[in-house]
C-alpha positions in Angstrom: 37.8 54.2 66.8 34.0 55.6 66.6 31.5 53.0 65.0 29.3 54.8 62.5 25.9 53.7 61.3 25.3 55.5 58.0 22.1 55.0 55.5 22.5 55.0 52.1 20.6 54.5 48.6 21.7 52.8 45.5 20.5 52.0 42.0 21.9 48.5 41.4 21.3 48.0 37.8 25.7 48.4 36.9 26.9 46.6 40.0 27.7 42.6 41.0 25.8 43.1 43.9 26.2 44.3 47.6 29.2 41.8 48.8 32.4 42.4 48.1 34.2 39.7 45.6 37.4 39.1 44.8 36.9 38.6 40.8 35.6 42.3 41.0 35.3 45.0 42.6 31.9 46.7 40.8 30.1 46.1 43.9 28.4 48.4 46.3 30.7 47.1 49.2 33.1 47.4 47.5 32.8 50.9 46.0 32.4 51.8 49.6 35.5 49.9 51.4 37.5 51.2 48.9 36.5 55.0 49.6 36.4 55.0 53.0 39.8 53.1 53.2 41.2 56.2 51.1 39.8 58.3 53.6 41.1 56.7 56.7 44.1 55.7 55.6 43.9 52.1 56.1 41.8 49.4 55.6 38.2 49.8 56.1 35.3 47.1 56.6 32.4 48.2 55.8 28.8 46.2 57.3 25.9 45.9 55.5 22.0 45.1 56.6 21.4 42.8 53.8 23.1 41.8 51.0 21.3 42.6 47.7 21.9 40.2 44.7 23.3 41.6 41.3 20.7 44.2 39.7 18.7 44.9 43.0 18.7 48.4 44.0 17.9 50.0 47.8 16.5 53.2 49.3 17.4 52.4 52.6 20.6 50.4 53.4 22.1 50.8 56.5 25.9 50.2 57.1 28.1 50.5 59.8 31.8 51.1 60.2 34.8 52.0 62.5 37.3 55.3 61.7 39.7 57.6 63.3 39.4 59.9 60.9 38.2 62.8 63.2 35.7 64.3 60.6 32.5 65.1 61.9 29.2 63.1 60.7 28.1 65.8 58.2 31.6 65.8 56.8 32.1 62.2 56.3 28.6 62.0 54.7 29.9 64.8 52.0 33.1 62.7 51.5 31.6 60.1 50.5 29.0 61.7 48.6 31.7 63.6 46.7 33.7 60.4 45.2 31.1 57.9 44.9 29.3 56.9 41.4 26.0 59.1 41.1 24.1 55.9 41.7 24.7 55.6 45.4 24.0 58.1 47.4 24.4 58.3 51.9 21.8 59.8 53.0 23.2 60.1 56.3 25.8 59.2 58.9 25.9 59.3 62.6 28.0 58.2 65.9 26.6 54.5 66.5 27.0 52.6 69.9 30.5 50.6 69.8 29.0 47.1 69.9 25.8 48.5 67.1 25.8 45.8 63.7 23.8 46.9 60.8 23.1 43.5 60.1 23.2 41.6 63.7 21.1 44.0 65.3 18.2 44.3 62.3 14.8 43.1 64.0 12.7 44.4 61.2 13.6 44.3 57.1 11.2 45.8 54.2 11.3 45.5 51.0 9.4 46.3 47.7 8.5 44.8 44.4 7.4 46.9 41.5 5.5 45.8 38.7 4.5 48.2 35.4 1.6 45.7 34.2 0.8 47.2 30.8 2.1 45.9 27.1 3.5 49.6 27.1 7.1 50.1 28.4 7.5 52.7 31.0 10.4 54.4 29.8 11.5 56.3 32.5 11.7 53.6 35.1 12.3 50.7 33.5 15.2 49.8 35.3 13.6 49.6 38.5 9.8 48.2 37.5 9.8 44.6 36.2 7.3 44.8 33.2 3.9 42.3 33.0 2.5 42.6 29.9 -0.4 40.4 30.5 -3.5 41.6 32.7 -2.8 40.5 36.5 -5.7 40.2 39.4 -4.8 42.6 42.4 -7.6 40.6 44.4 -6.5 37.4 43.8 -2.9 38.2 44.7 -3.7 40.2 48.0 -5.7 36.7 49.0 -2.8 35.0 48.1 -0.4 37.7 49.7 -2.4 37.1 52.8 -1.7 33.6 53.2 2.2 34.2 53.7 1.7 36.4 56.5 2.9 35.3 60.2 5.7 32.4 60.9 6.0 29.6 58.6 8.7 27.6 57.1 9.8 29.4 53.9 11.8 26.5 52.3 9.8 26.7 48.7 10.5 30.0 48.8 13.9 29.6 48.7 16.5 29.4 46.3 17.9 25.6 46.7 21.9 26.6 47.3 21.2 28.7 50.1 23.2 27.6 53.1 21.3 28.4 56.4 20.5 26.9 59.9 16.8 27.2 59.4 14.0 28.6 57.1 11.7 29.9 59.6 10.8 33.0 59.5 7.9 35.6 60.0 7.0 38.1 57.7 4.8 40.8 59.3 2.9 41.9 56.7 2.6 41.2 52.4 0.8 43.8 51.1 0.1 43.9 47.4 -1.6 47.6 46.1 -1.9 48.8 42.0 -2.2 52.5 41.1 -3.1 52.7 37.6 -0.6 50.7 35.7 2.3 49.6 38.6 1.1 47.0 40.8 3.4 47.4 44.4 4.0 44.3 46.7 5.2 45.5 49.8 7.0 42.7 52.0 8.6 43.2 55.9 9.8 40.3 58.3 12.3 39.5 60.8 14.5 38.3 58.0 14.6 36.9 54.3 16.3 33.6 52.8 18.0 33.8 49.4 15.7 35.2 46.9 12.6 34.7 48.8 11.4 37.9 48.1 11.9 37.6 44.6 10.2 34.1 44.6 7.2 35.9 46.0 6.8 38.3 43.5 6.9 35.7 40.6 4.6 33.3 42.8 2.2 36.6 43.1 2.8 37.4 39.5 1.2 33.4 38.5 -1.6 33.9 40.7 -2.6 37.4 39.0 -2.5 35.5 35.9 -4.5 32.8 36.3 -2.2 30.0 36.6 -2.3 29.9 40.0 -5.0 30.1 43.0 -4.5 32.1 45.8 -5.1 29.2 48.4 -2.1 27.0 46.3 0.3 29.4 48.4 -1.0 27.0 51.9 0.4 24.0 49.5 3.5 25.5 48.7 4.6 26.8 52.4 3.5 22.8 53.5 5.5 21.4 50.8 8.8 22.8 51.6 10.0 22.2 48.0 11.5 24.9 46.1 10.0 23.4 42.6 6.2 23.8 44.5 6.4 27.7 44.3 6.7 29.9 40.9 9.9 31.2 39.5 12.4 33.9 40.6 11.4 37.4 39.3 13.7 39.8 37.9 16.3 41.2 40.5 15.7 44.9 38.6 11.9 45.1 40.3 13.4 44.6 44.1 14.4 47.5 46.1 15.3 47.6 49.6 13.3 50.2 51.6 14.2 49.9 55.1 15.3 48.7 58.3 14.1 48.7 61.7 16.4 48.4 64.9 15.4 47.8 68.3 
């Protein structure tokens, strides 16, 4: 058996999500098992970085899987990108140490929120922009932005269900940048909770609107209480961009 790593994109706006469930199978794991169990022969598990929630969409997912199958790397990337849905893509595949895990082995995770902050629709990317109608402050959310950089306790930022051993963890750098009329917030760390990164796009969203002040985001990371920080943006504005391996 030869452990592939493959990267792959995917516009999630149709699908459940990344994870595989057993009331569907419209997700992108499951899309994927499914094909490249065809293509083996048998049953196929597929690994994933991250797992993006229903409506979340990546340009950078990296998988991993075992096959037999004896196709070369370039082959089993057209495969795949002959019988999967036109919104996923593999952007490529190679030969990955045996004991390599897309997910267990990630040191570094990025990912993007967009924002089209104008009371005009943009038509042609609607589905991956979240839309602000109201005016928003760049300045005041890069100060804010600023504040969640380095290691801290991200409990408010949290959604309250999420089952882990600990909510520590360091984000590297939260970058927030507008050109013209899509404001960009640009987030990588060693890991994300359950929605954090969406909470930190609507917490950034109430700061650029007034109702919040960039220092409040000191208060919220002390509090470690999910009702201290704003709400849960939109899943359609998140995309995955990348991941880092040692």
């Amino acid at each position: 058996m030869v452990n592939y790593k493959a990267i792959l994109q995917y516009e999630g706006t149709r699908y459940r999500g990344w994870q595989t469930q057993g009331n569907t199978d419209n997700t992108i794991q499951g899309k994927l098992e499914a094909l490249l169990t065809r293509m083996e022969g048998e049953p196929v598990e597929v690994h994933g970085s991250g797992r993006t929630d229903a409506g979340v969409h990546a340009a950078g997912q990296v998988i991993n899987f075992r096959s037999s199958c004896g196709k070369s790397t370039s082959e089993i990337r057209d495969y795949m990108n002959q019988y999967l849905p036109e919104d996923i893509a593999v952007l490529s595949v190679e030969e990955a140490a045996p004991r390599f895990h897309a997910r267990l082995n990630a040191v570094r995770k990025t990912y993007a929120y967009r924002i089209w902050n104008s009371p005009i629709q943009n038509v042609f990317e609607r589905k991956i922009l979240t839309q602000v109608e109201e005016p928003l402050d760049v300045e005041a959310m890069q100060k804010a932005a600023s504040y969640l950089e380095g290691e801290h306790d991200f409990k408010s930022f949290c959604s309250v269900h999420a089952q882990v051993e600990t909510t520590v963890r360091t984000i590297y750098a939260c970058i927030v940048s507008r050109r013209e009329d899509e404001i960009y917030i640009r987030v990588t760390g060693n890991g994300f909770l359950y929605n954090m990164v969406r909470i930190i796009a609507g917490t950034l969203i109430e700061v650029g609107a007034g109702k919040r002040q960039p220092e409040d985001i000191i208060k919220m990371l002390e509090a470690t209480d999910r009702q201290s920080a704003g709400p849960t943006a939109p899943a359609h504005g998140l995309t995955m961009i990348g991941i880092s391996y040692e």
